[in-house]
Structure formats: structure tokens, C-alpha cells
N, C-alpha and C positions, 0 to 999 in steps of 0.2 A: 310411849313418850310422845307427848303433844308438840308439836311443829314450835309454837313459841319457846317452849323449855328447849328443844334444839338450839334454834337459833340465838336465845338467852347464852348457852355455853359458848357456843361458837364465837359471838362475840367478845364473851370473856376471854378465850384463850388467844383472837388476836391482841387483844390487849394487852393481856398480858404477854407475848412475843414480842410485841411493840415496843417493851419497857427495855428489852434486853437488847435489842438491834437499834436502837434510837441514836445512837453515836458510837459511829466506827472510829477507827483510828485515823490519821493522816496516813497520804501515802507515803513510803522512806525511800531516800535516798535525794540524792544529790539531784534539784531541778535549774534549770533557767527560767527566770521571773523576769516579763519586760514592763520596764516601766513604757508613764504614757508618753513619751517623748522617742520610744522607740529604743534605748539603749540598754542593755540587758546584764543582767549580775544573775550570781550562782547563790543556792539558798538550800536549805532545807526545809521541808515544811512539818513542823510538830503540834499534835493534840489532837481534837476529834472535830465531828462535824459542829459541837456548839460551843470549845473552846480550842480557837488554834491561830498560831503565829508562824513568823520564815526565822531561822536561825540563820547569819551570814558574817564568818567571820569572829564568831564569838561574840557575836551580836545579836541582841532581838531586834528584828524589823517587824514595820506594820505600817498600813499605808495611813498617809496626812491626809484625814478627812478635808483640810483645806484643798490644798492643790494637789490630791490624788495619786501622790508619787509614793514610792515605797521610803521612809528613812528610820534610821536606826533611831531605838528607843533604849532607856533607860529607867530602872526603876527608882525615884528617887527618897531622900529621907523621909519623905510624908508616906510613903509606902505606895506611892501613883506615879501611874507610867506617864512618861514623859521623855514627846518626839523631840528629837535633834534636828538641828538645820542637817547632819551629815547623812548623805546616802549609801546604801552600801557600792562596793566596787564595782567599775566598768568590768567586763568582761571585755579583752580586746581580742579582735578578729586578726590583728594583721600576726599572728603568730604563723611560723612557717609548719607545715605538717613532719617537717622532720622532727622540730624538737617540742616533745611531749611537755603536755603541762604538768607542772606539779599538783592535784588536787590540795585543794584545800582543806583545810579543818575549819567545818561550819558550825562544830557543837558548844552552845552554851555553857557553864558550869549547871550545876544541878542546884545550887542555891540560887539561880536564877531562875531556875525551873520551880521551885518548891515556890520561891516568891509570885510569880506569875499566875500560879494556880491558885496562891491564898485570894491573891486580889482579883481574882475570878471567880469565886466563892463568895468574895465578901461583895463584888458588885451587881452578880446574877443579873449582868444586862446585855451578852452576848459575847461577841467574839473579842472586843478590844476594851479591858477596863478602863476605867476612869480615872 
């Protein structure tokens, strides 16, 4: 076997590996996301490395390409997402270490899941459809 026909496979088979490792999943569970003002809220973060958002709340968040902050979106009857003036919640610090928090429920319904994937499909332009 000649040096090129080696290297001719070898190339093919990173490539093909490549197809299959190309987008991991998001990491799970429950994180802290700071906005840029410094004030921090609790999230989840779902999808892969080339389509993903934060659940918070029962909420989709994704940050306002205008002013950079994280706020809650919606998907509306045109079937396009669409940011809210509202942000998700403060997390407040002045809680006493006695008394535990209640975690929250950050999970989306799943027909908000199913919606978000369509119109990430149908805009194939990265991480925050149109």
C-alpha cells in the first residue's frame, strides 16, 4: 500500500469521526449565568454546540444582541423568536445559610422544545433563530 492511499484513508476516517463528534450535548443541570451588569440568575443550559439556549423558569432566555443582557424570549404566532424587555430572576444573596432554598423548576414544556428546534432547522444560521 502506497503512502498516499494511506494517508487518502486516514483522512477519510477523520472525517468521518468528525461527522459524529461535531456537536456534543449542553452540559445539565442547574448553572449561574451573570449578566453584564454583574447580577446573576439560575438557568439551565439545553441543545448542542450549534444549537443551544438557557431555560429559566419556564422560560427561554438568550441574550439581546442589542444590549447584551440575557432576557426572556418567546416564540411568537409568525413562528419567530421574540426577546422581551423581561429578564430572568435575580438570584438574591442576602439569604441566611440556615434556611435552604427551594430550587427551582427551570424546564421548558416540550412543545417549546419541539418549536425551537423547528425554527432552527428552518433558519440554519446558528445559535439564535430569526
Amino acid at each position: 500500500m502506497s503512502i498516499r492511499n494511506l494517508l487518502v484513508k486516514i483522512i477519510g476516517i477523520l472525517l468521518l469521526v468528525n461527522t459524529f463528534v461535531a456537536a456534543g450535548p449542553a452540559i445539565s443541570g442547574v448553572r449561574t449565568f451573570t449578566q453584564p451588569d454583574g447580577t446573576k440568575f439560575e438557568g439551565v443550559l439545553k441543545g448542542d454546540s450549534s444549537f443551544h439556549w438557557i431555560e429559566s423558569e419556564g422560560s427561554i432566555v438568550i441574550v439581546n444582541p442589542q444590549d447584551k443582557f440575557y432576557h426572556k424570549a418567546i416564540i411568537n404566532t409568525e413562528n419567530k423568536i421574540s426577546i422581551m424587555s423581561e429578564k430572568p430572576t435575580i438570584i438574591q444573596n442576602n439569604m441566611s445559610e440556615a434556611s435552604p432554598r427551594i430550587p427551582a423548576n427551570h424546564e421548558v414544556t416540550n412543545e417549546k422544545r419541539k418549536k425551537l428546534n423547528q425554527l432552527y432547522k428552518n433558519s440554519k444560521i446558528g445559535s439564535h433563530p430569526q
